[in-house]
Legacy VTK file of the C-alpha trace (Angstrom):
# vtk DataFile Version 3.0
C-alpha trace
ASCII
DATASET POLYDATA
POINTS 77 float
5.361 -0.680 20.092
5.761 1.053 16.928
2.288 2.361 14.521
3.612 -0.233 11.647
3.104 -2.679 14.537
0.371 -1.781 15.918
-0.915 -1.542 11.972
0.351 -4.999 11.554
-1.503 -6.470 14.882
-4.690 -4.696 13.709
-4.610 -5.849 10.552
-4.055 -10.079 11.589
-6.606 -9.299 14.206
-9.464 -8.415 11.014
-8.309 -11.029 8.857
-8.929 -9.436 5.737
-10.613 -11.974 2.580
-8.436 -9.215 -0.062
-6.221 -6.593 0.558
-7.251 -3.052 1.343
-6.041 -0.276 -0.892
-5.642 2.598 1.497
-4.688 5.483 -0.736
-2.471 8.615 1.654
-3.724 12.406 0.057
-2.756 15.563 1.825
-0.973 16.763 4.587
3.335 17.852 4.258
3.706 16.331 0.593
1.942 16.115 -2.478
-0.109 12.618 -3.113
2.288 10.770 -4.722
0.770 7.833 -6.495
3.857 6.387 -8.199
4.740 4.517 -5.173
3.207 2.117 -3.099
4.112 0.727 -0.023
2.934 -3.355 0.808
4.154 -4.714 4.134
8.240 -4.294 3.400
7.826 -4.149 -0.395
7.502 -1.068 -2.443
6.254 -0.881 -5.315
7.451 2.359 -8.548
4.639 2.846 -11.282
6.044 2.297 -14.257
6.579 5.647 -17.277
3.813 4.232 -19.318
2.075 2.112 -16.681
-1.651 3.687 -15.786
-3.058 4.347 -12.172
-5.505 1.591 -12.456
-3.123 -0.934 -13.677
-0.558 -0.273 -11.189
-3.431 -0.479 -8.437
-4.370 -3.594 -9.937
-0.368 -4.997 -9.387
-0.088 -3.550 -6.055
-3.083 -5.518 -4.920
-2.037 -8.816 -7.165
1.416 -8.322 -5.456
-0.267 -7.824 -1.623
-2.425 -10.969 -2.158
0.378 -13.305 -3.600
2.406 -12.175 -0.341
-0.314 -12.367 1.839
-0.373 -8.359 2.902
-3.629 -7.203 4.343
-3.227 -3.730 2.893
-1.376 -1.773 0.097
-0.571 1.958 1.186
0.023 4.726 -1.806
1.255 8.255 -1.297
1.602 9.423 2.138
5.420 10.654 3.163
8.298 9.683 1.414
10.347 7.022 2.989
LINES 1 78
77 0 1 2 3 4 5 6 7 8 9 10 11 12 13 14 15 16 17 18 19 20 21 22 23 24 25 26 27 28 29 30 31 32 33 34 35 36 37 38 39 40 41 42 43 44 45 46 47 48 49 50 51 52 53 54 55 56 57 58 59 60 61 62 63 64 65 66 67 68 69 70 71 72 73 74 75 76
């Protein structure tokens, strides 16, 4: 079993009411908060787009899929 399964089984198992914003800082790369990363979606902030607003899509996006959590930064893909 892979972690994104294991991640996946945890996260049906909670049963989340929103999605979790789980932001990735540190370690090999810089944060990188232009992308984000929702089940097998990702996400690219837009030139003139704002942090807060592109959290705010990310998490609009997660709950019209129905992801439990929306990852930014962490390694590239």
């Amino acid at each position: 079993m892979t972690l994104r399964d294991r991640i996946a089984a945890l996260e049906q198992q909670r049963a989340p009411s929103e999605p979790e914003l789980i932001l990735i800082r540190g370690g090999l790369t810089e944060f990188d908060d232009t992308r984000a990363t929702i089940g097998s979606d990702t996400l690219t902030r837009g030139a003139d787009e704002t942090f807060a607003a592109f959290k705010a899509r990310a998490l609009a996006h997660a709950t019209a899929t129905g992801a439990g959590c929306v990852y930014i930064g962490g390694l590239p893909s």
